[in-house]
C-alpha positions in Angstrom: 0.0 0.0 0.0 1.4 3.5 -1.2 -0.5 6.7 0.9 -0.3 9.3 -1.7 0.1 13.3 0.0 -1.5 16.0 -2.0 0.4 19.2 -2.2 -2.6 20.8 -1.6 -2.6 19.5 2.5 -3.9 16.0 2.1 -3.2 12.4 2.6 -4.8 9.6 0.9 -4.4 6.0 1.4 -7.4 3.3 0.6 -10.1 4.1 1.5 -9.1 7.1 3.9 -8.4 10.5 2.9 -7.6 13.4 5.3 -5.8 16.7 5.7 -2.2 17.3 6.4 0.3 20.0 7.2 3.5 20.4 5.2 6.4 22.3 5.0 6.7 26.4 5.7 7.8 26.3 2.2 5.2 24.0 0.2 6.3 20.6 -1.4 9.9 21.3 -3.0 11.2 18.8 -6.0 14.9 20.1 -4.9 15.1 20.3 -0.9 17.4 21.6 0.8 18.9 21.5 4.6 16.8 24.6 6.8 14.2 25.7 3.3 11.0 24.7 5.2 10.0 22.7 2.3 8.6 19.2 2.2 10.5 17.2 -0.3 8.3 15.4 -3.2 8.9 12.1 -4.2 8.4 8.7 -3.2 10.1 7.5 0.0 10.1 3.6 1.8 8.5 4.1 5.3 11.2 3.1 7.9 10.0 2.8 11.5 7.9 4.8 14.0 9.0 6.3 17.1 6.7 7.6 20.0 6.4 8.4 23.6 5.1 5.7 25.8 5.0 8.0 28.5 2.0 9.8 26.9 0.3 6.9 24.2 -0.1 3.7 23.7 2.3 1.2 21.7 0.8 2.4 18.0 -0.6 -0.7 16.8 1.5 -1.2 13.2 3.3 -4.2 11.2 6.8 -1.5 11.0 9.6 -1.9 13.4 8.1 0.9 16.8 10.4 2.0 19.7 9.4 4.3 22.7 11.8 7.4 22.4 13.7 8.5 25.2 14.7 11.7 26.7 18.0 11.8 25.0 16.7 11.0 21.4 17.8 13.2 19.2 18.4 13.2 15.1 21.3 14.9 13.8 20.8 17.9 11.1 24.3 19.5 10.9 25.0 18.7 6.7 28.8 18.3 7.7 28.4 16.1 10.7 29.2 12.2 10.1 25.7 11.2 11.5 23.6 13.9 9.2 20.3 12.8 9.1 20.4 10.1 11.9 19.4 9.0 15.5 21.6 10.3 17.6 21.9 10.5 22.0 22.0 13.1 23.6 24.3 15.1 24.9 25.4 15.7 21.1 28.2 18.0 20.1 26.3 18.6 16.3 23.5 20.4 15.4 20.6 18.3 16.3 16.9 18.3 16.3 15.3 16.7 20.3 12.8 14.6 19.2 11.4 14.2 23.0 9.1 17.1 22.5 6.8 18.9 24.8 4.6 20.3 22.3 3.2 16.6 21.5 4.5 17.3 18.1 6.2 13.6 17.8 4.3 11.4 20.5 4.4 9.2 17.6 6.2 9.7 14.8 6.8 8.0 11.1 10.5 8.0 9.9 10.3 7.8 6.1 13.4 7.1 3.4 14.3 10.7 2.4 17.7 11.0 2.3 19.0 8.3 4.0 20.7 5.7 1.7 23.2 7.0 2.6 22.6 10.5 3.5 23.7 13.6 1.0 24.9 16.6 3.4 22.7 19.1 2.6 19.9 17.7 0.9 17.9 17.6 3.8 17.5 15.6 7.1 14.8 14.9 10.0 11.7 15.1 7.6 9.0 12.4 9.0 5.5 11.9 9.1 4.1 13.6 12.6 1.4 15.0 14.7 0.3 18.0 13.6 -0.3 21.4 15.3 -4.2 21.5 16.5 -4.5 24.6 13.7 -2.4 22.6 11.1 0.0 25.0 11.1 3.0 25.0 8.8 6.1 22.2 9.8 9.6 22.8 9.2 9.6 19.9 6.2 7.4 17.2 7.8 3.9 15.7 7.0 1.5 16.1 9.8 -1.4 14.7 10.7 -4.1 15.1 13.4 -2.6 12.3 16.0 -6.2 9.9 15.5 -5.0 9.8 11.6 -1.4 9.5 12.3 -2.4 6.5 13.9 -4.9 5.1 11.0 -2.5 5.3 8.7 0.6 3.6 11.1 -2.3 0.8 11.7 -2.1 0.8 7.5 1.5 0.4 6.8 3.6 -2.8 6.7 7.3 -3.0 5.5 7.7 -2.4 1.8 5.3 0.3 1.7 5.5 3.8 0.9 4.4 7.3 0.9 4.4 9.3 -2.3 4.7 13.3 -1.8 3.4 15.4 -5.1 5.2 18.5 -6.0 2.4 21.3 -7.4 2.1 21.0 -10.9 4.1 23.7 -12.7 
């Protein structure tokens, strides 16, 4: 099963369809490292993080771990472990992904990126909760947390999600 995003701010996979945040920037066919924008293309869904201290285990076929309060994922281009898990303390840049805001209570990592990474292509995009007004993300795809679970619920190995750039 593929779930298809919409540029326009929606996510589709059989038979659901729903709305979606994305990037400050739009859907970008070249991202970059800090432009806001989501990347398009089609990318292998990895494995989902989330906090066990605030939901359940999310009921899916992917590889799940609880995060910790030293998760963090790396987003320095020059850094040897660009656009990967990394404890914390870390020296690097880094993004914490043990939020406050409830932003990644559970979170999808997806294949952008990552085999291996390019410095500077872009790093830390995922599939997570969104805002309660939907507001813009930094480069992620966000859903309302009952979705974001739907669709975890939907995915096995092998599957992916497909991001549209606007037509031009």
């Amino acid at each position: 099963m593929d779930a298809r995003v919409s540029p326009e701010g929606w996510i589709a996979w059989q038979p659901v369809r729903v709305r979606c945040a994305l990037g400050r920037a739009g859907v970008a066919r070249d991202k970059r490292e800090g432009d806001g924008a989501t990347p398009a293309g089609i990318f292998p869904v990895r494995r989902v993080l989330y906090r066990a201290d605030r939901i359940a285990r999310p009921a899916t076929a992917l590889p799940v771990a609880a995060l910790a309060p030293e998760d963090g994922w790396c987003d320095e281009p020059g850094d040897p472990l660009y656009n990967r898990a990394v404890r914390l303390p870390y020296t690097g840049r880094h993004e914490r992904l043990w939020r406050a805001d409830g932003l990644y209570d559970a979170l999808l990592v997806i294949g952008h990126n990552d085999s291996p990474p390019v410095p500077g292509l872009g790093s830390a995009v995922f599939v997570h909760v969104a805002r309660p007004d939907y507001g813009p993300t930094a480069g992620c795809v966000a859903l309302a947390l009952p979705d974001l679970l739907a669709l975890l619920e939907a995915l096995a190995p092998g599957d992916r999600i497909a991001i549209a750039a606007p037509d031009r």
